[in-house]
N, C-alpha and C positions, 0 to 999 in steps of 0.2 A: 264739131260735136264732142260735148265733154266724154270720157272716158269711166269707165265703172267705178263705183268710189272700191279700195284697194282694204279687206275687212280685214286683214293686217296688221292694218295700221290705227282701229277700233281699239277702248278697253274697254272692258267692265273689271274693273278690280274687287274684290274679297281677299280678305289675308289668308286663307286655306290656314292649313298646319302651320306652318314655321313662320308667320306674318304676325300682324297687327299693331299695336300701337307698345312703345317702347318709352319709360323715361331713363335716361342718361345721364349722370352728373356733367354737370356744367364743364368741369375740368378739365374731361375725357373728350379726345379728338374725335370728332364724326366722323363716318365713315365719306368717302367721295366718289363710291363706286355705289350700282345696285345691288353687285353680289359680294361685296367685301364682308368679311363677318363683322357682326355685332359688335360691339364691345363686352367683354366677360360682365362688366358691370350693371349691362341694361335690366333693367325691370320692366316686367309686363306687367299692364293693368287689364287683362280680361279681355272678356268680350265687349265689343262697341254694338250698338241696335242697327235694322236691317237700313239704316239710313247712312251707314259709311260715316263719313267724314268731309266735313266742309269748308275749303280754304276758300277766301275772301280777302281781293285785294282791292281798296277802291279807292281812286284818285280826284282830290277836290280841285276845281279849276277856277280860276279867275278869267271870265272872258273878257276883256278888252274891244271898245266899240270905239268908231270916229264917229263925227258929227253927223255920217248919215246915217248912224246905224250898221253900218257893215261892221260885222265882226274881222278884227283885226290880227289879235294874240288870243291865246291862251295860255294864261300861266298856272303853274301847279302848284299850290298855294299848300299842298302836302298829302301824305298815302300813310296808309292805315292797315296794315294786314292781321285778318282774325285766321281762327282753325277754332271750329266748331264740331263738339263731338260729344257723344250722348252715351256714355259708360254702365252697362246692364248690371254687372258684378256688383252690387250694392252692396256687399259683405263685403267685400276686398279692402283688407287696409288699406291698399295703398293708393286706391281710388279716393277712400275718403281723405287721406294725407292733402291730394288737391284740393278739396273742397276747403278743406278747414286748416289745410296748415301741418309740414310734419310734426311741429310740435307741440301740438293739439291732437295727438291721436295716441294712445299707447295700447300696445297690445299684452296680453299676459297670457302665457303657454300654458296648452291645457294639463289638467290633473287629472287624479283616479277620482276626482270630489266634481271638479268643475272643467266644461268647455273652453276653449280659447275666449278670452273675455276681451271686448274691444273698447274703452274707454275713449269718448271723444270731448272736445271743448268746443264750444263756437265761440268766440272771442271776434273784436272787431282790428286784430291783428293782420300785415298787408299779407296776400297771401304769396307763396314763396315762386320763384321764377325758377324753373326746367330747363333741360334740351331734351327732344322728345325726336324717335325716330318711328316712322310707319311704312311698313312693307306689306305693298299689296301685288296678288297676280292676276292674271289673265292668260290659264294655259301657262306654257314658259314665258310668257312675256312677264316680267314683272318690274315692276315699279317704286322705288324709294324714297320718298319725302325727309330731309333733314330739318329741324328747327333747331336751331341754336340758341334761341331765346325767347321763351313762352311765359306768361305768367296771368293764370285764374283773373278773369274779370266780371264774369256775370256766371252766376248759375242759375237754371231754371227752378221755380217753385218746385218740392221735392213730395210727395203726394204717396203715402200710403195710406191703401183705400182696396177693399176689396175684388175680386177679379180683373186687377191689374196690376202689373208690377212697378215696384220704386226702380227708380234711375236716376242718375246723378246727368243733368247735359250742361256740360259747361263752354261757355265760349273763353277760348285764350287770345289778350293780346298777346302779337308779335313786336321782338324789340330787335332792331340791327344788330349784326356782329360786327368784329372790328373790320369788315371788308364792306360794310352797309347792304348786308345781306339778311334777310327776317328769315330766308328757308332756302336751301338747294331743293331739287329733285332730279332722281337720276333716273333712266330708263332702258332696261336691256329688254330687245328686242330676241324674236326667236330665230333668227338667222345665223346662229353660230354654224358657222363653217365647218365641213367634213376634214376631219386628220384621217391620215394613212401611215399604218408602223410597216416595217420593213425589216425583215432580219437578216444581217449582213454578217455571212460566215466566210472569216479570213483563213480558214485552218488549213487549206488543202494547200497556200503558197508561204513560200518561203525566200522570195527574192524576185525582185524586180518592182514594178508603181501599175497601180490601178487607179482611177479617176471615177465621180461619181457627176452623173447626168440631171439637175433641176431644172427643167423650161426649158427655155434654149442657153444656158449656161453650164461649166464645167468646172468641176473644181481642178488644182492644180495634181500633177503624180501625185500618191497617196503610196506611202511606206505599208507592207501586209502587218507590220508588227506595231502600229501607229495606238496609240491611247485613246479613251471615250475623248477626253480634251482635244486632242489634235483634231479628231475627224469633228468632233464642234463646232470649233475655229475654223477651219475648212468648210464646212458648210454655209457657217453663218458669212465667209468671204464673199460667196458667190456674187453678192452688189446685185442679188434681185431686189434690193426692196424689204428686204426680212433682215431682225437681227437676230442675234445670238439666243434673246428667250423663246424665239417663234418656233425654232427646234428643240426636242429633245433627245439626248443620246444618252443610252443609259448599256451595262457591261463592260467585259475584257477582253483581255488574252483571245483575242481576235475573235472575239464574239458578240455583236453590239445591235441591241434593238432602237432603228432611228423614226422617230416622230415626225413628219414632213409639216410644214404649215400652210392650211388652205387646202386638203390634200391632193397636195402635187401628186406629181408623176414622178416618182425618184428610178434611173437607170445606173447599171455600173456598164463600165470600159476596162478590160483587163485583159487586154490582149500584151502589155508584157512582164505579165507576171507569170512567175515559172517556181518548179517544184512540187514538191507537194503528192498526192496521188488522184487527184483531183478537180474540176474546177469550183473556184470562188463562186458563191451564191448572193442572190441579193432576192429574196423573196417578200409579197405582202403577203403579211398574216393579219391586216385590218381592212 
């Protein structure tokens, strides 16, 4: 009996706030995560219409028959990927820059005489090739499309007419990168794992090694006068599975708030550490 479908693992994406569709100079590295930041360079083009965005990969095949008709091969004779998107911003320089080309568009800054003035050309010039990024969410889950190489091949007829609005919907071919890639897409999910801090007060000893407890592993004696580095290194020793960035250790002078990864269970052992007026702490405060 199948199982419930898991709505989890559902999207509907919308760029919310900090989304939408993104052009990139060609030169500048994409990103290869979902939540890596942008590039300082990226340009927005606006709002897109309640139709999102539509990628399109389709594979032509060569079927292959023997003498009785059974299909034998298929061969793929080549693939073609678009991304179709329908741009509301109709004023937006830099929308029209697609449509006609960046250097067929200039802009002139407004005065105390006159508005931003938008000057355009249509010319039968090709029109210029992109990388174009689009981040969209769903709740935390969200979603990142990369293109590396887009460039304007059809626009829809462009129609102003009263009670409806102008839009620019242009389909872009996709051209491979040097890895024969037309797009990445990346996707973080909302399951980020719970952390737990921990504040580790060395101040009450003055002589002898305390050890600290992760899972069922230990780390080795630990000096009460040891550095945020030492106890890092130490940590990240354990050989559970975690490296050095899964933790963080941050303070001094035997005062240090630790980071756990996954959030563990962090214990200490300080049964021979002496001095002091007091005992060694290991408290969560997350």
């Amino acid at each position: 009996m199948a199982g419930h479908t898991d709505a989890r693992k559902t999207f509907v994406g919308r760029p919310m706030v900090a989304g939408g569709i993104w052009r990139i100079p060609q030169h500048i590295l994409l990103p290869t995560t979902a939540y890596a930041p942008r590039p300082e360079s990226a340009i927005r083009l606006g709002g897109v219409s309640d139709e999102g965005y539509t990628y399109q990969s389709e594979r032509s095949v060569d079927k292959k028959k023997d003498w009785n008709g059974d299909k034998v091969r298929s061969i793929q004779t080549d693939k073609d990927d678009t991304l179709e998107l329908t741009f509301i911003e109709f004023l937006n320089p830099n929308v029209m820059a697609l449509a006609y080309g960046e250097s067929n568009v200039t802009v002139e800054a407004p005065t105390t005489q006159h508005g931003t003035h938008i000057a355009v050309r249509d010319v039968s010039d090709v029109l210029d090739h992109g990388a174009f990024l689009i981040d969209t969410f769903d709740g935390k889950v969200r979603r990142r499309r990369c293109v590396p190489d887009a460039q304007p091949s059809t626009i829809d007829p462009i129609t102003e007419a009263p009670g409806d609005w102008s839009v620019y919907k242009i389909t872009f071919d996709l051209f491979p990168d040097s890895q024969g890639a037309t797009n990445y897409s990346y996707t973080e999910l909302a399951d980020k794992l719970a952390s737990y801090e921990y504040l580790l007060d060395l101040h009450e000893a003055d002589s002898g090694t305390f050890s600290l407890k992760f899972g069922n592993r230990n780390t080795v004696g630990l000096d009460p006068d040891l550095t945020s580095s030492e106890l890092l290194d130490a940590l990240a020793g354990l050989d559970d599975g975690h490296l050095a960035n899964d933790w963080n250790v941050t303070g001094s002078l035997g005062e240090f708030v630790i980071t756990t990864p996954q959030g563990g269970l962090l214990e200490i052992h300080n049964d021979s550490l002496a001095g002091g007026s007091g005992p060694v702490t290991l408290t969560n405060v997350v």
